[in-house]
ROFINU-78572 format. One line per 3 residues: number of its first residue (from 1); their letters; for each residue x, y, z of N, C-alpha, C. Coordinates in pm, 1 decimal, decimal comma, always signed. Each point is the difference from the previous one (the first is absolute). Example, Ala and Ser with C-alpha at 12.3 -4.5 7.8 and 13.67 -1.06 7.14 Angstrom:
REM residues 2
1) as) +1319,0:-569,0:+780,0:-89,0:+119,0:+0,0:+90,0:+120,0:+0,0  -35,0:+105,0:-72,0:+82,0:+119,0:+6,0:-77,0:+109,0:+73,0
***
This chain:
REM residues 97
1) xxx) -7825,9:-28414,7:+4400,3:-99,9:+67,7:-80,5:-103,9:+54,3:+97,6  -24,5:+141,7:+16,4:-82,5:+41,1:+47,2:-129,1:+70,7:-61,3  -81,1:-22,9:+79,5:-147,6:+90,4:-34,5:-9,4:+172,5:-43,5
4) xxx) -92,1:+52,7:-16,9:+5,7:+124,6:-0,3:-33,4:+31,6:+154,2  -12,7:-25,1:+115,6:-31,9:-3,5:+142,4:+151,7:-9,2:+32,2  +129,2:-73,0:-66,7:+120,4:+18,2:+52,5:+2,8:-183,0:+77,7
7) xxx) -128,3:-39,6:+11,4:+34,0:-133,8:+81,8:+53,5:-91,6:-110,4  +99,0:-93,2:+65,4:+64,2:-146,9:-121,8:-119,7:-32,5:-54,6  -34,2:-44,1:-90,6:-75,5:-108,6:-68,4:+61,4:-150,4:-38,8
10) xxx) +94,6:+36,5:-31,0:+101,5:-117,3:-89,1:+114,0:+26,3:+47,9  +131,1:-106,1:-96,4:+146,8:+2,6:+30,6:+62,4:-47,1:-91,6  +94,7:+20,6:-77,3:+40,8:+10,0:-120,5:+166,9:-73,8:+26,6
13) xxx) +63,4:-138,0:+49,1:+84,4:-13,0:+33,0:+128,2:+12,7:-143,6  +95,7:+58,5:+36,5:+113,9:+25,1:-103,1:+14,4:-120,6:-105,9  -29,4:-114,4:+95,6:+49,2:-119,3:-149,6:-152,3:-0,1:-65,6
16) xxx) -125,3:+39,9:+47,9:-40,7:+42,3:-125,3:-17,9:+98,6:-70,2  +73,9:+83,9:-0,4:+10,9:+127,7:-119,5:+53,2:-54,2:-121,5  +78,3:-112,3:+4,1:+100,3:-73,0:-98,2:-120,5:-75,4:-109,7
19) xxx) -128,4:+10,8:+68,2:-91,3:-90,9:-111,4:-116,6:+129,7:-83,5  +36,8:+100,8:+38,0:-48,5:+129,9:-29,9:+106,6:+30,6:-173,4  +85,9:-50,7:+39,7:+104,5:+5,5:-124,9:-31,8:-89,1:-93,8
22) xxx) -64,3:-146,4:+26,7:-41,9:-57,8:-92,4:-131,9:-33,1:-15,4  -91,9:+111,1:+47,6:-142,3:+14,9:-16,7:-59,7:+96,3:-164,6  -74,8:-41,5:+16,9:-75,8:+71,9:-144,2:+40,0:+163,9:-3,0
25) xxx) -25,1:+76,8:-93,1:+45,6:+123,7:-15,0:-85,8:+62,9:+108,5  -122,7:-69,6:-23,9:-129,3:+70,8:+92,5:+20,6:-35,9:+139,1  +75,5:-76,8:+69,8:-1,1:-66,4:+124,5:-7,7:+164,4:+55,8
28) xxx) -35,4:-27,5:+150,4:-5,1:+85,6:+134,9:+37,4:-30,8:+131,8  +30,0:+100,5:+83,8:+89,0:-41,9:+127,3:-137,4:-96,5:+25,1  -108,7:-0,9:+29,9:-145,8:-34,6:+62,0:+6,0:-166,2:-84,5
31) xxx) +78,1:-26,0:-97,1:+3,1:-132,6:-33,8:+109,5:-88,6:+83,7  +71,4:+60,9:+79,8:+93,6:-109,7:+32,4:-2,3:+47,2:+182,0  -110,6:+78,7:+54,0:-5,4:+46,8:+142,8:-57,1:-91,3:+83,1
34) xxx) +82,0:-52,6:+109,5:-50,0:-105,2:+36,7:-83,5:+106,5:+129,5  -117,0:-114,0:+40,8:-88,9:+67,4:+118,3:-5,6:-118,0:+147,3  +61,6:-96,3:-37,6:+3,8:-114,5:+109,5:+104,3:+34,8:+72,1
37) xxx) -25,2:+73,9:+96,5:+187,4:+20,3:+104,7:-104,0:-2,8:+169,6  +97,4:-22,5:+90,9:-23,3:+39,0:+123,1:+43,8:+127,9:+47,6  -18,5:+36,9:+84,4:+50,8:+147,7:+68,8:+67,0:-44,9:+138,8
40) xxx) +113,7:+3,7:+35,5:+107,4:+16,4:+142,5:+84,7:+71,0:+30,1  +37,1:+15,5:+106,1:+39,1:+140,7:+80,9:+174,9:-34,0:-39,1  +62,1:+113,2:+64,1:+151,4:-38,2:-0,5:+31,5:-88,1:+141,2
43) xxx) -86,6:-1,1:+66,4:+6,8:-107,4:+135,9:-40,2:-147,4:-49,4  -42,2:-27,8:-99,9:-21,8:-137,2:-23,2:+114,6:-74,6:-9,3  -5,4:-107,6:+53,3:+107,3:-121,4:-47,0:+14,1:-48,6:-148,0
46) xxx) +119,4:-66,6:-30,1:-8,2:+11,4:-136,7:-123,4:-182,4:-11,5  -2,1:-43,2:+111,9:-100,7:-141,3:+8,1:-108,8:+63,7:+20,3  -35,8:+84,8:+38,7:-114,7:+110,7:+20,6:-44,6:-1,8:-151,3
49) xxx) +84,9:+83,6:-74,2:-36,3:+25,8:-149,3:-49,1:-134,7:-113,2  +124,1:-102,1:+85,2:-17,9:-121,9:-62,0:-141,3:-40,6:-36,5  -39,8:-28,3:+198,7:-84,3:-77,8:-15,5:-186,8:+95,3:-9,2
52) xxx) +19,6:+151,2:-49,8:-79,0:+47,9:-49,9:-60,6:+3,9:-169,7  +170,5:+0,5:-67,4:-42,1:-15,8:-117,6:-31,3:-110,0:-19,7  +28,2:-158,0:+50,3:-37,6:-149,9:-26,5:-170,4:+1,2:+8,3
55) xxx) -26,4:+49,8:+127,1:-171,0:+2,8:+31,5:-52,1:+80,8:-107,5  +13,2:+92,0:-44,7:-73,4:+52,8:-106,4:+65,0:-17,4:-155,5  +90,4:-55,7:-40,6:+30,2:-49,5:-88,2:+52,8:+128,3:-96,6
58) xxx) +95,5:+75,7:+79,9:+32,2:+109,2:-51,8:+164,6:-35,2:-48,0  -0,9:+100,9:-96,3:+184,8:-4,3:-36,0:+60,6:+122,9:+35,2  -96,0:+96,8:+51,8:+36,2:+140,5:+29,6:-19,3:+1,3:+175,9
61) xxx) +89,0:+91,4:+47,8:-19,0:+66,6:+125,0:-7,9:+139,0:+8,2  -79,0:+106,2:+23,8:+12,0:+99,8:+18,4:+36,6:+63,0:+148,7  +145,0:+89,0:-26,3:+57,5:+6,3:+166,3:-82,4:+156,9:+1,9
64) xxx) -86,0:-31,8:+108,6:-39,0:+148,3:+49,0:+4,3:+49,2:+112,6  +21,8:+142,6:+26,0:-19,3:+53,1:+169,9:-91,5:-51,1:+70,8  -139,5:-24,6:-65,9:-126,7:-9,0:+77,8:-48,6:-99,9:-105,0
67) xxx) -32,7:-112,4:+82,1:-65,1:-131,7:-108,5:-109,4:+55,2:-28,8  -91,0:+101,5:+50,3:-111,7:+45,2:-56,4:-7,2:+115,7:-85,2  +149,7:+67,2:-30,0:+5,3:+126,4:-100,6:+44,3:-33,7:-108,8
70) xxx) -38,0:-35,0:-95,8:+42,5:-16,6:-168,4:+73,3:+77,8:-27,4  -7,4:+211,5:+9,7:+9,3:+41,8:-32,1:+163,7:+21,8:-97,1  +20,6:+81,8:-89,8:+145,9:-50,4:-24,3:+70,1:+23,6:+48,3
73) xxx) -15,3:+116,2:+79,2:+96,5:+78,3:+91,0:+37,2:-99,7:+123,7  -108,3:-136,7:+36,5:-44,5:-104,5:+79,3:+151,4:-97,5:-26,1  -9,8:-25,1:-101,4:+52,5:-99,6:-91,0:+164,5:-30,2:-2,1
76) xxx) +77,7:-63,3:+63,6:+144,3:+74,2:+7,5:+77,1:-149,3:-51,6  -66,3:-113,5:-46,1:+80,7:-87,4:-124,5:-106,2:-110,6:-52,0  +109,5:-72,7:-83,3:-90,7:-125,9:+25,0:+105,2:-89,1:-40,1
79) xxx) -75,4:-147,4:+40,3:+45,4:-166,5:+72,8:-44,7:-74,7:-120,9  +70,1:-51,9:-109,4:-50,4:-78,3:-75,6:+35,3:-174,3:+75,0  -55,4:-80,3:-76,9:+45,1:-133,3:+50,2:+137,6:-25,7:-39,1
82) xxx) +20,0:+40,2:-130,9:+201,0:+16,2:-44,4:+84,3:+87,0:+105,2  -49,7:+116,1:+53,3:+62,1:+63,7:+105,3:+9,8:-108,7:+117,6  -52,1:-65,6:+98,5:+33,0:-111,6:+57,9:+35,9:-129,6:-41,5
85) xxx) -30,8:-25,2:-99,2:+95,2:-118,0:-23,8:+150,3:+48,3:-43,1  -5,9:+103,0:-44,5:+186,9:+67,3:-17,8:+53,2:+1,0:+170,0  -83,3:+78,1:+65,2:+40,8:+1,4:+132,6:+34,3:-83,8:+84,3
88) xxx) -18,4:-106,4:-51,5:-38,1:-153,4:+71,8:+103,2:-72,7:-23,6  +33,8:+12,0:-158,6:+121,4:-70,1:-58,6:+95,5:+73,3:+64,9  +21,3:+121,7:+9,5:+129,7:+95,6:+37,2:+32,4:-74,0:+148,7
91) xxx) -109,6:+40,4:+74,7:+36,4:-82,2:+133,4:+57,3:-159,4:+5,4  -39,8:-86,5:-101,9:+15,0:-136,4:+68,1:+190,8:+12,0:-104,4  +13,3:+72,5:-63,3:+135,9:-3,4:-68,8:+72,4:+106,2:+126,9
94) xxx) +43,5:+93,4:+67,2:+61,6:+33,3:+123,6:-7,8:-189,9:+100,0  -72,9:-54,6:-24,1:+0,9:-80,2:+84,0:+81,3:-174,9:-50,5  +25,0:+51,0:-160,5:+26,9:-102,4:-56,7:-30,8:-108,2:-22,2
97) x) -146,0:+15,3:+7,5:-111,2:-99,0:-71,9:-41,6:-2,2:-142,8
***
């Protein structure tokens, strides 16, 4: 979710659009936009990301070119905490754990 300036404000992750379906007639994207995320580069480690979202108590990662450009054009994914724990499981099953 961006501003009229074009910078992120918010982040709207896919599994919650699914509660947009069982929101009031009146609900809005601005009711379910989360604003707690970090910002990291595509050079971060994925323990990098880890242990950024733990310190700030985020469930979002925002992957950007420049940790200091929001902009959307800036903006090239994002890191939920379900995105690494899927990633996590995938790995320790190749390993047959």
């Amino acid at each position: 979710v961006i501003n009229g300036a074009g910078t992120v404000e918010g982040v709207v992750p896919g599994e919650n659009l699914a509660a947009l379906g069982h929101a009031s007639p009146t609900a809005v994207i601005g009711d379910i936009v989360q604003s707690n995320y970090v910002v990291v580069t595509p050079d971060n480690s994925v323990w990098d990301v880890v242990a950024a979202m733990r310190s700030t108590d985020s469930a979002i990662a925002l992957v950007a070119a420049r940790k200091t450009d929001l902009s959307a054009g800036s903006v090239q994914g994002i890191i939920t905490r379900k995105d690494i724990m899927d990633a996590l499981a995938g790995d320790m099953e190749v390993f047959g754990v």
